[in-house]
C-alpha positions as CSV (number, residue, x, y, z in Angstrom):
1,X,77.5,70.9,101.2
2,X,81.0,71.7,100.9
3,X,81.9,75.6,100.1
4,X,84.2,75.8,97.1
5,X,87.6,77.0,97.2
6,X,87.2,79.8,95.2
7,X,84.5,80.9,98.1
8,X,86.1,80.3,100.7
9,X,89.9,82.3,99.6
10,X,87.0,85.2,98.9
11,X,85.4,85.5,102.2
12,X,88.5,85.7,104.0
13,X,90.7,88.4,105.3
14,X,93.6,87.4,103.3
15,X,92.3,89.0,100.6
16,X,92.3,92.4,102.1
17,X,95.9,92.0,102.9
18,X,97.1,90.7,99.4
19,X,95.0,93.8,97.8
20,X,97.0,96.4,99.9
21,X,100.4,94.3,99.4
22,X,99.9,94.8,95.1
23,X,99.1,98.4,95.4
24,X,102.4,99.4,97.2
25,X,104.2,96.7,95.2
26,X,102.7,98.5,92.2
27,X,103.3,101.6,93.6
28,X,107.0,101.3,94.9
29,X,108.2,98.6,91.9
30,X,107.2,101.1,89.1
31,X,107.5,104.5,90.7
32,X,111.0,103.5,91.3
33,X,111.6,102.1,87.9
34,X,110.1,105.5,87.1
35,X,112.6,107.2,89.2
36,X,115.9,105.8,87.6
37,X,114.4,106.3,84.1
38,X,114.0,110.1,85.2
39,X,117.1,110.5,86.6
40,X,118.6,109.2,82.6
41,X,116.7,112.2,81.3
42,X,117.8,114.7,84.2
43,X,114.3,114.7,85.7
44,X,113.8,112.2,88.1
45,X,110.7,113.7,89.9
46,X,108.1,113.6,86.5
47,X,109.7,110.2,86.2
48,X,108.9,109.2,89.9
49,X,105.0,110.3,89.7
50,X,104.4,109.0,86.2
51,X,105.8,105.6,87.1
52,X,103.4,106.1,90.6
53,X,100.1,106.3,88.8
54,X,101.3,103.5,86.2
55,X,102.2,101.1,89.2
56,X,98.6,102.1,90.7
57,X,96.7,101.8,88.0
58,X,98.8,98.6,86.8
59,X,97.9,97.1,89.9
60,X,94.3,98.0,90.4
61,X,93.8,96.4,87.0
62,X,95.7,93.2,88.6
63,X,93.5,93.4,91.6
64,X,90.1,93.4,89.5
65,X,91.6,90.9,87.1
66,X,91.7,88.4,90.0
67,X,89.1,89.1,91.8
68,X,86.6,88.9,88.6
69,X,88.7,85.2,88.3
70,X,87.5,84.3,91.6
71,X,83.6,84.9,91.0
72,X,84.2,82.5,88.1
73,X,84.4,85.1,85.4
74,X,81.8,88.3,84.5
75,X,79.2,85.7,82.7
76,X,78.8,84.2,85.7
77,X,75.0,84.9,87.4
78,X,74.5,83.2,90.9
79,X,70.7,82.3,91.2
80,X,68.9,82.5,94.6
């Protein structure tokens, strides 16, 4: 029998790599949006680490989101 692809893009390393490549997108797209709005209202550093935790957690959402699409979704039960 035939894995799925859904099973097979799981099991392998790529996954790893595309989870660590969203968290610093996250973290350097929306901490330096972040930045540039701070620097409008003459305090770039609160803007920089607010945008940093939004751009983590914005991803880290993203990640689960995706993941949870490749199990087939959270109704999903696999039976032994």
């Amino acid at each position: 029998m035939k894995p799925s692809p859904t099973t097979v893009d799981r099991e392998t390393p790529n996954v790893a790599w595309t989870v660590l490549n969203n968290l610093i997108a996250g973290l350097l797209i929306y901490g330096g949006l972040g930045y540039l709005i701070g620097m409008f209202f003459d305090n770039a550093s609160a803007g920089l680490a607010i945008g940093a935790v939004f751009g983590l957690v914005a991803s880290t959402y993203l990640i689960f989101f995706r993941l949870r699409q490749l199990d087939g979704g959270p109704s999903s039960q696999r039976e032994a």
